[in-house]
C-alpha positions in Angstrom: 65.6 -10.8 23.0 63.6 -12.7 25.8 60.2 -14.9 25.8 58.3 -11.6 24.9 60.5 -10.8 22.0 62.0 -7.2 23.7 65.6 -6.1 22.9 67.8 -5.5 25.8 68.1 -1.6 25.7 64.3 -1.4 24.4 62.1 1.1 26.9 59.7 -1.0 27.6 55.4 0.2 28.8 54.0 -2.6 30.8 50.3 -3.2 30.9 48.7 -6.1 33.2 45.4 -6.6 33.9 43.2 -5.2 31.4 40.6 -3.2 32.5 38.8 0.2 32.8 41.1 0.9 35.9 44.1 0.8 33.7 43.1 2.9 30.8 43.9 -0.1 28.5 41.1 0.8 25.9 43.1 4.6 25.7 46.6 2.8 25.6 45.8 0.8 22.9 44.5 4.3 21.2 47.2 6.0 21.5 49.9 3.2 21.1 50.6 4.0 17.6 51.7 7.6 18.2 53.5 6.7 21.2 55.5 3.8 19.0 55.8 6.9 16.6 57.0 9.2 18.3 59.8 7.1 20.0 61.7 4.3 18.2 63.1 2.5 20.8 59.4 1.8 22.8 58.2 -1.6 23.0 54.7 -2.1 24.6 53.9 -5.1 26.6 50.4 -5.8 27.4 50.0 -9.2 29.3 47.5 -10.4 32.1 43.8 -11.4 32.2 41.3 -9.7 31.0 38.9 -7.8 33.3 35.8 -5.9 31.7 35.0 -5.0 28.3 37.4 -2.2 27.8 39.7 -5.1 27.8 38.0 -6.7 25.2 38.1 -3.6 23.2 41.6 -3.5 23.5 42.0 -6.9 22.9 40.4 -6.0 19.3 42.7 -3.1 18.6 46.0 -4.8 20.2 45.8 -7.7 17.7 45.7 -5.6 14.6 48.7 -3.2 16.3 50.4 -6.7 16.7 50.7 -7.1 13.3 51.4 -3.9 11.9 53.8 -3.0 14.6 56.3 -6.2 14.3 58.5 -6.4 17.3 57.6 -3.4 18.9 54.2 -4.7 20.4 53.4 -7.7 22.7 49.7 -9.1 23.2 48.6 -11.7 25.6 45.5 -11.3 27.1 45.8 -13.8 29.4 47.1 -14.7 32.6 51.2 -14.5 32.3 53.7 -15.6 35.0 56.2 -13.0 34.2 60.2 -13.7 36.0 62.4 -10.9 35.4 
């Protein structure tokens, strides 16, 4: 695992910058059939926060956080990410 709690042969979605642009407010809809349908998905959602879609998703993300232990990621804020 790594600062963002991933496993090493996780597939991993990668959201920054939350906004309208990025469909955040849908991700966040569909996220719990995507982490459904595939058991080895993690979702990482990290950057700033752009409009209100991606304070809507903000909303949903935190309650995904906790009922999807370890496969979900939230920080709506700005992240320096080193790979």
């Amino acid at each position: 695992m790594d600062w963002s709690g991933t496993e090493p042969n996780a597939e991993l979605l990668v959201v920054r910058r939350w906004s309208i642009q990025k469909g955040i407010d849908l991700i966040a809809d569909v996220a719990p059939q995507l982490l459904k349908e595939n058991k080895n998905l993690q979702l990482l959602f990290i950057g700033p926060v752009i409009d209100i879609y991606g304070r809507f998703a903000t909303m949903k993300l935190q309650k995904l956080v906790g009922v999807c232990l370890g496969s979900v990621y939230s920080k709506p804020e700005f992240t320096a990410v080193h790979f």
